[in-house]
C-alpha positions as CSV (number, residue, x, y, z in Angstrom):
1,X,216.5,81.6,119.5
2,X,219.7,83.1,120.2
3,X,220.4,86.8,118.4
4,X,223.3,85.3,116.8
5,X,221.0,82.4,115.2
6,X,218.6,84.3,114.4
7,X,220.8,86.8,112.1
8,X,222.8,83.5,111.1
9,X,219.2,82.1,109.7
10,X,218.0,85.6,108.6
11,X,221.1,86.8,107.1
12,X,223.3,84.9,106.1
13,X,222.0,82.0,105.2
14,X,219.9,83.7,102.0
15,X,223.6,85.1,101.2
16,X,225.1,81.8,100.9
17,X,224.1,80.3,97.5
18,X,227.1,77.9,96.9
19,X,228.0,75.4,99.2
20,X,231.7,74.0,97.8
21,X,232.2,70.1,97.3
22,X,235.8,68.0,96.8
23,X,234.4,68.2,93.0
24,X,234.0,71.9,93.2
25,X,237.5,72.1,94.0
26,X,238.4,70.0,91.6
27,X,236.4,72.4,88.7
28,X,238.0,75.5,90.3
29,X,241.4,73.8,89.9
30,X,241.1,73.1,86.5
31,X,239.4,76.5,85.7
32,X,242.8,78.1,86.8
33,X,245.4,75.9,85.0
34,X,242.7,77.0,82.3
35,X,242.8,80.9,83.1
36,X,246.2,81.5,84.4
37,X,244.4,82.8,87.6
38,X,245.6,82.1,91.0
39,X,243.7,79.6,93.0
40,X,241.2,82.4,95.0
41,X,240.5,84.0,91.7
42,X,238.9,80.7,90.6
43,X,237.3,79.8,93.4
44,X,235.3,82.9,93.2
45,X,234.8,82.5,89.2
46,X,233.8,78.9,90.0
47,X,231.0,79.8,92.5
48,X,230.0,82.4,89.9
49,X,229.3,79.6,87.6
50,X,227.9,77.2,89.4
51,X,225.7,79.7,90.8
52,X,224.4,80.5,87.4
53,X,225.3,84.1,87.8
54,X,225.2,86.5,84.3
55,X,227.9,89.4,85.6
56,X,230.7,88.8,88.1
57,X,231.8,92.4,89.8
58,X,236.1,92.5,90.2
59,X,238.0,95.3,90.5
60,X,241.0,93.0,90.3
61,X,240.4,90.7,87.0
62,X,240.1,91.6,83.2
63,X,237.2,93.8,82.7
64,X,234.4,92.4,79.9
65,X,236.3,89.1,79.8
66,X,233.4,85.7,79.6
67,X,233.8,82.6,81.3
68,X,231.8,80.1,80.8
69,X,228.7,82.2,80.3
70,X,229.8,84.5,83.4
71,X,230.4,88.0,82.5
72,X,233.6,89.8,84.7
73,X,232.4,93.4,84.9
74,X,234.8,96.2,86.8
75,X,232.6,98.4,88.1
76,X,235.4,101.2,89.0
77,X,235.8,100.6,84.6
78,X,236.0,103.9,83.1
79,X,235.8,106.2,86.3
């Protein structure tokens, strides 16, 4: 197996958790006519979600807000 297999089995693919569907789109869509967020914000809160994940680490969205059962925490908050 090639090196860059190898890291690309070893790697990454335990990294990637969420593989993104038409329908996943379609959630993340929704989620930002629903948050006000632009369209990469969502995407990322979206795969949060469907991931199950508790806490979502931003610097760039509102610190202690809950979405659907995900938990935005800014780890730079109070520094």
């Amino acid at each position: 197996m090639s090196e860059s297999r190898e890291y690309l089995q070893t790697v990454l693919r335990p990294l990637c958790r969420h593989t993104p569907s038409i329908a996943f789109y379609d959630r993340a869509l929704l989620l930002r006519e629903e948050t006000g967020y632009s369209l990469y914000d969502a995407l990322i809160v979206m795969a949060a979600i469907e991931s199950d994940c508790q806490t979502m680490l931003s610097g760039d969205l509102q610190h202690d807000r809950t979405i659907r059962g995900v938990r935005i925490a800014n780890p730079f908050e109070g520094l």
